[in-house]
Wavefront OBJ file of the C-alpha trace (Angstrom):
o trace
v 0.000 0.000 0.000
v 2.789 2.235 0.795
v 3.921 2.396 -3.057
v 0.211 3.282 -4.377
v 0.495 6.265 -1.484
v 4.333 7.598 -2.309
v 2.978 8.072 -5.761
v 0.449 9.637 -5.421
v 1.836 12.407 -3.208
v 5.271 12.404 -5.321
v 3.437 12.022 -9.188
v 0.073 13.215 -8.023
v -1.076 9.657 -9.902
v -4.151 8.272 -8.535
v -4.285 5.376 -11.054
v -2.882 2.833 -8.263
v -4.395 4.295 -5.371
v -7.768 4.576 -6.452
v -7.152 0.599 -7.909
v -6.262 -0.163 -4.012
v -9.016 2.175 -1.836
v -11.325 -0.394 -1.583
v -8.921 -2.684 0.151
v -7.885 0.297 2.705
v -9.150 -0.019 6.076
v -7.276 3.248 7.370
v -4.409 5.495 6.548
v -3.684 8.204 9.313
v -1.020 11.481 8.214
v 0.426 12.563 11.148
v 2.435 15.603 10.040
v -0.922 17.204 8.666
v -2.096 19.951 11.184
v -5.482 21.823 11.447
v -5.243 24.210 14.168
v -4.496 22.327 17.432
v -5.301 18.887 15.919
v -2.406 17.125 14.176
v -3.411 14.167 12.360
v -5.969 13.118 9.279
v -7.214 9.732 9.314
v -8.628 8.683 5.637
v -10.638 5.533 5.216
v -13.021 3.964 2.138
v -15.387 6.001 3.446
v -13.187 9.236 3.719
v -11.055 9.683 0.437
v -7.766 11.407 0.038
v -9.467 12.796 -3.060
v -12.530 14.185 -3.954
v -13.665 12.883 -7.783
v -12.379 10.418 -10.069
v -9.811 12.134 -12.294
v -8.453 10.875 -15.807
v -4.142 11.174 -15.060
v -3.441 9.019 -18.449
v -2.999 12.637 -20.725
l 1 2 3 4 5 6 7 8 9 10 11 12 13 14 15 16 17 18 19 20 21 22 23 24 25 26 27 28 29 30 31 32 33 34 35 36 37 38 39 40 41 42 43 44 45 46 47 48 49 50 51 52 53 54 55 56 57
């Protein structure tokens, strides 16, 4: 899972991730901070993105 996630953030391809999602159960990113909270936790149900996007151009 961690390859699928690396490029993503490094490519911005979603090709592999999006192929994986349903298999996540959770992915939590620490270093991201909203105020006081620190920490994101995405699961199926909570995407890292928002809409499918076509990344093959």
């Amino acid at each position: 899972m961690m390859w699928p996630l690396q490029r993503y953030f490094e490519r911005q391809e979603r090709r592999y991730l999006e192929m994986m999602w349903p298999k996540v159960g959770e992915i939590v990113d620490l270093d991201l901070e909203h105020g006081n909270q620190r920490g994101k936790s995405y699961a199926p149900n909570t995407p890292l993105f928002d809409s499918p996007e076509d990344d093959s151009a």
